[in-house]
VEXPA-153357 format. One record per residue: residue number from 1; x, y, z of N, C-alpha, C in turn. Coordinates in Angstrom, 1 decimal, m for minus. Layout:
! residues N
ATOM|NUM|X|Y|Z|X|Y|Z|X|Y|Z
...
! end
This chain:
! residues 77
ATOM|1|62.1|m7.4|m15.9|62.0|m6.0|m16.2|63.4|m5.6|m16.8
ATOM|2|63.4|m5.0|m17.9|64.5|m4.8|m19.0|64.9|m3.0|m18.3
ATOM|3|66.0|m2.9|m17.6|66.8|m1.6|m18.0|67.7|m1.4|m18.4
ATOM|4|67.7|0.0|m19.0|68.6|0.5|m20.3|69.9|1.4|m19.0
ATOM|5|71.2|0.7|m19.6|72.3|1.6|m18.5|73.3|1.7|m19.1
ATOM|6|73.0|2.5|m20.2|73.8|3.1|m21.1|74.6|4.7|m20.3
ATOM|7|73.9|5.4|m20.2|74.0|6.2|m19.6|75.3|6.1|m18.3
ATOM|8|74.3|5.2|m17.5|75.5|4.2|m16.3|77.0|4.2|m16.8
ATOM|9|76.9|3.2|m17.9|78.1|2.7|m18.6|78.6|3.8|m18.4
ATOM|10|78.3|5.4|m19.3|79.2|6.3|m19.7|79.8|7.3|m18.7
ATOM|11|79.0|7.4|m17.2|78.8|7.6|m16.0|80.1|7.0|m15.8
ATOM|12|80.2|5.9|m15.6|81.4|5.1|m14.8|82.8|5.0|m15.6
ATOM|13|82.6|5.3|m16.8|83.4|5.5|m18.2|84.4|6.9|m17.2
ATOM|14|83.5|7.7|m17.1|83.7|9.5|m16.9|84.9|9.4|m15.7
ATOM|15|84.1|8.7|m14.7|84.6|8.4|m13.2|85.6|7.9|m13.3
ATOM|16|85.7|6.3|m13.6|86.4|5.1|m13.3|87.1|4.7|m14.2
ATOM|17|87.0|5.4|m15.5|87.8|4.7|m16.7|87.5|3.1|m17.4
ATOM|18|87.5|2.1|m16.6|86.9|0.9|m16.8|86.0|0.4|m15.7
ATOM|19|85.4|m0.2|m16.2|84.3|m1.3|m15.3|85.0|m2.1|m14.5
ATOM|20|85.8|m2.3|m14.7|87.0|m3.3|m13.8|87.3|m2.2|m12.5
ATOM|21|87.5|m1.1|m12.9|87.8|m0.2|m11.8|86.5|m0.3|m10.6
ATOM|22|85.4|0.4|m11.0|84.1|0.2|m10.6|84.0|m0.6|m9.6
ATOM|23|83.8|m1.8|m10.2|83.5|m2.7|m9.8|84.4|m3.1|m8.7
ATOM|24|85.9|m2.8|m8.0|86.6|m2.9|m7.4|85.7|m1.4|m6.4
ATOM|25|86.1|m0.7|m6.7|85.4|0.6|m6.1|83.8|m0.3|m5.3
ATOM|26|83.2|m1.2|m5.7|82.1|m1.3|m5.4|82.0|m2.3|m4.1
ATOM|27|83.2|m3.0|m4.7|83.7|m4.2|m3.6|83.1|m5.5|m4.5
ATOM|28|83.0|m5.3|m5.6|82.2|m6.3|m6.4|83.6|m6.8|m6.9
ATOM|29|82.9|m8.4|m7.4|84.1|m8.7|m9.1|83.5|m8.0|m9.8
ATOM|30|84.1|m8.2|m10.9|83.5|m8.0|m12.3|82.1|m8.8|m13.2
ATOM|31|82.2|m9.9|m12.1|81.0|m10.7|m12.7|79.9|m9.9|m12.3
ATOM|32|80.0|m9.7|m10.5|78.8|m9.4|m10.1|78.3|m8.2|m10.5
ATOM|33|78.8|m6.8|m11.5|78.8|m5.9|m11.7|78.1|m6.6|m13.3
ATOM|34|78.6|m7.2|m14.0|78.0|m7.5|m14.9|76.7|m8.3|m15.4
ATOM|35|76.9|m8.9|m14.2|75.3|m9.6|m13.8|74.3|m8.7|m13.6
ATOM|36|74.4|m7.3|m13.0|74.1|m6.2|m12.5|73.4|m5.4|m14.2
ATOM|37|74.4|m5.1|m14.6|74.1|m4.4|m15.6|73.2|m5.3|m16.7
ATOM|38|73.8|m6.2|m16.4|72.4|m6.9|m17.6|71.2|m7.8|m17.4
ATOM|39|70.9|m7.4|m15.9|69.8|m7.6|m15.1|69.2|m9.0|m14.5
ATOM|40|70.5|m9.5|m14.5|70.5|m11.3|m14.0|70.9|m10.7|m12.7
ATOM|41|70.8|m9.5|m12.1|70.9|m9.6|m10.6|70.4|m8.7|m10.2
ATOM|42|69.7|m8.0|m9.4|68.8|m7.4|m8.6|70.2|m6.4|m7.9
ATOM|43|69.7|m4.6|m7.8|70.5|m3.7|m7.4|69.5|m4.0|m5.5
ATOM|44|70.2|m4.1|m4.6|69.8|m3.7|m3.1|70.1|m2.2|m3.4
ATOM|45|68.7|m1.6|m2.5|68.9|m0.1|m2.2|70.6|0.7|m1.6
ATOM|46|71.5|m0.4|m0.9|72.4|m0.2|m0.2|73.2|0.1|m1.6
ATOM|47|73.5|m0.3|m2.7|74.0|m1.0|m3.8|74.0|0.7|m4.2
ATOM|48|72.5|1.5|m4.3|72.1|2.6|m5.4|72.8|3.6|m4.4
ATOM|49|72.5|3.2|m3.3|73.5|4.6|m2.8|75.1|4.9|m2.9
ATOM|50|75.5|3.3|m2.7|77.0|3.3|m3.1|77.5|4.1|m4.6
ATOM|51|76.6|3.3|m5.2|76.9|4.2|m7.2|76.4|5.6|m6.5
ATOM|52|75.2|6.0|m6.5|75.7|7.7|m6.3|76.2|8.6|m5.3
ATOM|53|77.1|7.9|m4.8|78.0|8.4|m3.5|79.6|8.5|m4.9
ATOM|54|79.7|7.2|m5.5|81.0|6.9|m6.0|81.1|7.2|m7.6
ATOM|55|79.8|7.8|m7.9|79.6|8.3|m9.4|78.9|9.9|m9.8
ATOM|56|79.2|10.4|m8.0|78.7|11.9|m8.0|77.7|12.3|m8.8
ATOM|57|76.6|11.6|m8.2|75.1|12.1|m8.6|74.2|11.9|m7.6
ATOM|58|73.3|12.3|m8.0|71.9|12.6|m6.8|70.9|12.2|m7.5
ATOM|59|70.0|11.5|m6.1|68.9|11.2|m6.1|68.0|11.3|m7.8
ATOM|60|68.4|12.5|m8.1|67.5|13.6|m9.1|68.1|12.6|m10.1
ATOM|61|69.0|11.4|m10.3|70.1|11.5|m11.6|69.6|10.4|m11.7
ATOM|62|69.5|9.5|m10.8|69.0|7.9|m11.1|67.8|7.6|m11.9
ATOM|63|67.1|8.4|m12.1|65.5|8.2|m13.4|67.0|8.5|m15.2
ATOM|64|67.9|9.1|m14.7|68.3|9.5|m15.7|69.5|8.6|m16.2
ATOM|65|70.0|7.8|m15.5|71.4|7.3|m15.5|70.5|5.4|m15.7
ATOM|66|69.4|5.1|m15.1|68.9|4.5|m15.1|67.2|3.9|m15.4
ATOM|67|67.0|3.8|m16.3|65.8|3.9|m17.3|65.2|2.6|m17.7
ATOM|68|64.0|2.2|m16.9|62.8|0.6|m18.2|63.1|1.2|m18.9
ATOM|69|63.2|0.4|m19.9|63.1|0.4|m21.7|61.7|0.2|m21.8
ATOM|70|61.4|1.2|m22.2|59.8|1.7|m23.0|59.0|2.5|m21.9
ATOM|71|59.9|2.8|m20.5|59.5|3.4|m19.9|60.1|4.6|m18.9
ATOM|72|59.6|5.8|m18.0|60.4|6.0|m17.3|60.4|5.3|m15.9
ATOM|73|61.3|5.1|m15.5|61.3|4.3|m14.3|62.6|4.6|m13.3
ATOM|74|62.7|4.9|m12.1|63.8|4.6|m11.7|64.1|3.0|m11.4
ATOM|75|65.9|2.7|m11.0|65.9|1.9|m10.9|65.4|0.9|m9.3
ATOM|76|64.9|m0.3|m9.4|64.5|m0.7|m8.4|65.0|m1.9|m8.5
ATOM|77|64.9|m2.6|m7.0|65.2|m3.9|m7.1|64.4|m4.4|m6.4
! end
C-alpha cells in the first residue's frame, strides 16, 4: 500500500527544519525514519501519536498530512 507524505515532508520541514532533526526528536535514526516515509516500514499506532504530539496536529490532520495514492485513507499500519 503506496502513501503519498508529501505533505508530512513539508509538516516536519515547518517544525524541524530537517529530517535529521525529526527523526532525533522521534528517537529514530535517519534510516528508520526513511524506511518510514517510503513505506519499507510499517508506522505502530504509538509512532502516529508521537508525529502529532511533535508536529502539532490532530487527529482531524492525519487523512490530510497522510494520504493512499489514488485514495483517501488515513495512515495505518
Amino acid at each position: 500500500m503506496a502513501f503519498d507524505y508529501n505533505k508530512l515532508r513539508g509538516r516536519i520541514g515547518e517544525i524541524f527544519n530537517t529530517q535529521s532533526n525529526f527523526a532525533s526528536a522521534m528517537g529514530w535514526s535517519e534510516r528508520i525514519l526513511s524506511l518510514k516515509m517510503n513505506g519499507m516500514c510499517s508506522w505502530k499506532q504509538i509512532d502516529i501519536c508521537k508525529v502529532i504530539q511533535l508536529l502539532k496536529l490532530t487527529i482531524e490532520d492525519i487523512p490530510i498530512v497522510c494520504t493512499r495514492v489514488g485514495h483517501y485513507s488515513v495512515l495505518t499500519g
